[in-house]
C-alpha positions in Angstrom: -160.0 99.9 86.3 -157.5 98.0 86.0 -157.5 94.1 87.3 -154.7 93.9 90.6 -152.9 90.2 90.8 -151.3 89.4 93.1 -147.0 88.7 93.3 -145.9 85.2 94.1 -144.4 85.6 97.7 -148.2 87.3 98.4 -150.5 84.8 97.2 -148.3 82.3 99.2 -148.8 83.8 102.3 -153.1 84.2 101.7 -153.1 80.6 100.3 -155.5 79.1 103.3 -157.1 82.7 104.3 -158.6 83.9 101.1 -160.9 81.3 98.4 -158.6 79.2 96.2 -159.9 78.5 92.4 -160.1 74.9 91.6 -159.3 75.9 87.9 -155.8 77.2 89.6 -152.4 75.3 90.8 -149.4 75.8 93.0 -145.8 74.2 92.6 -145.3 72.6 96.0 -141.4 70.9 96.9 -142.2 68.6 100.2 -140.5 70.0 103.0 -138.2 66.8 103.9 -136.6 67.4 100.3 -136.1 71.6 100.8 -133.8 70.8 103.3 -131.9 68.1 101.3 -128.1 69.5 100.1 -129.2 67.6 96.8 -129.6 69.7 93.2 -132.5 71.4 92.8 -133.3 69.6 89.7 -133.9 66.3 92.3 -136.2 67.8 94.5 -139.7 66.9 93.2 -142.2 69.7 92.6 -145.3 68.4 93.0 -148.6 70.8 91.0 -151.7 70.9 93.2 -155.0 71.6 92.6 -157.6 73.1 95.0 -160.3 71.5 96.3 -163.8 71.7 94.4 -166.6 72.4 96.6 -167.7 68.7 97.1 -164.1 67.6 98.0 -164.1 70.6 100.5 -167.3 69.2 102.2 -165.7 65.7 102.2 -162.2 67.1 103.7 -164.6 69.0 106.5 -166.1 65.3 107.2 -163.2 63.6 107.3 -161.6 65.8 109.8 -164.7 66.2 112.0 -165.6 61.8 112.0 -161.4 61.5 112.5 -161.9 63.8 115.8 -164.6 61.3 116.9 -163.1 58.2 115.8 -160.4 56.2 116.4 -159.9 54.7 112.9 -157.0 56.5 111.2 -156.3 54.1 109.2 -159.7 54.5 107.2 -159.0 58.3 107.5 -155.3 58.0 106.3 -156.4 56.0 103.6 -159.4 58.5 102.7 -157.2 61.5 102.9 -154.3 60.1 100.9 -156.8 59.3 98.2 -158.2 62.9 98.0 -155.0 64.3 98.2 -153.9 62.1 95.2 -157.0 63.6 93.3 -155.1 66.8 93.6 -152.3 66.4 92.3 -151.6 67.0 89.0 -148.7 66.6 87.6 -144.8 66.2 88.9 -141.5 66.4 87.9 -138.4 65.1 89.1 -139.5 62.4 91.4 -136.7 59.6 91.3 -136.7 55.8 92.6 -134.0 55.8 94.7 -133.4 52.1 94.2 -133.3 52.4 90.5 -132.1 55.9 90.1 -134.7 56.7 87.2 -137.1 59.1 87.5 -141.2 58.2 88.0 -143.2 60.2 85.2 -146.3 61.4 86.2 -149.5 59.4 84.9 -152.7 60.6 85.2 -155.9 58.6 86.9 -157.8 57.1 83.9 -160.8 56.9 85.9 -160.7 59.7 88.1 -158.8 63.1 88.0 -155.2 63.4 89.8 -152.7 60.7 89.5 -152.7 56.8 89.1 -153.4 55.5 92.4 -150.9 52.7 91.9 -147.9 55.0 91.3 -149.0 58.1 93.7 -149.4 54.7 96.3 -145.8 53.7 95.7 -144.6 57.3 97.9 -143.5 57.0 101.3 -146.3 58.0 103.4 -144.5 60.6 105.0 -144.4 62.5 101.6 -148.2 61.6 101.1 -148.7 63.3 104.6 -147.0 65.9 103.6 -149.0 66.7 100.7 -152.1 65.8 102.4 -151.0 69.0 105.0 -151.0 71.4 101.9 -154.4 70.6 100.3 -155.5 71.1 104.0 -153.7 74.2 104.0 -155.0 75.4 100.8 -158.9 74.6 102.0 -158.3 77.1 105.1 -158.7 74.4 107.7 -158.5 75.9 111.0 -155.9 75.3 113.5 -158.4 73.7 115.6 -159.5 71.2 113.0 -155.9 70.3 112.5 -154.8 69.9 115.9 -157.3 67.2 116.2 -155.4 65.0 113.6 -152.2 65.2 115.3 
């Protein structure tokens, strides 16, 4: 028998419904820069991993202490750094200040990016990202309504 795989625009729409292989990645453009009237070529693609099994448990923590507790900014800080354990890799990501563009370096301790350069995004971008490992994982609706 033949092996089926799925089509882009299908795999999209079961990312969060159906397991997600941690040895696999997704090309992810924020949303605040889809809707920019800028090149594509300055829109940064971020490559995301999914979760291993451990960081699943940890999200699933996380997000239950978060619904108990007030402290987000020890969750936002905890979440932004699993989230930057994900990522791995980008292109085109520019400074706006400077107008060059920030080359992706990898953690030398850890997998995912340097934590000094993934810390230098705005955090609306890191929330952003942060919203699509969730996604990824399968978080329910429920769980994620009681981070908002």
């Amino acid at each position: 028998m033949t092996a089926r795989v799925l089509d882009e625009a299908t795999r999209k729409a079961l990312q969060g419904l159906t397991p997600f292989s941690v040895k696999s990645t997704i090309k992810y453009i924020p949303e605040a820069f889809e809707k920019l009237d800028v090149p594509e070529d300055c829109k940064p693609v971020f490559t995301i991993r999914g979760l291993t099994v451990a960081e699943g448990k940890e999200l699933d923590e996380m997000v239950a202490r978060a619904a108990d507790n007030s402290d987000m900014m020890k969750f936002n800080s905890d979440a932004f750094d699993l989230t930057r354990k994900c990522i791995t890799g980008w292109v085109n990501l520019f400074d706006a200040g400077s107008g060059e563009e920030i080359e992706y370096k990898q953690d030398s301790q850890q997998a995912g990016a340097d934590a000094e350069t993934f810390d230098i995004l705005p955090v609306t971008i890191k929330a952003d990202l942060f919203r699509k490992v969730m996604s990824m994982h399968g978080l329910s609706g429920t769980d994620k309504a009681s981070l908002q």
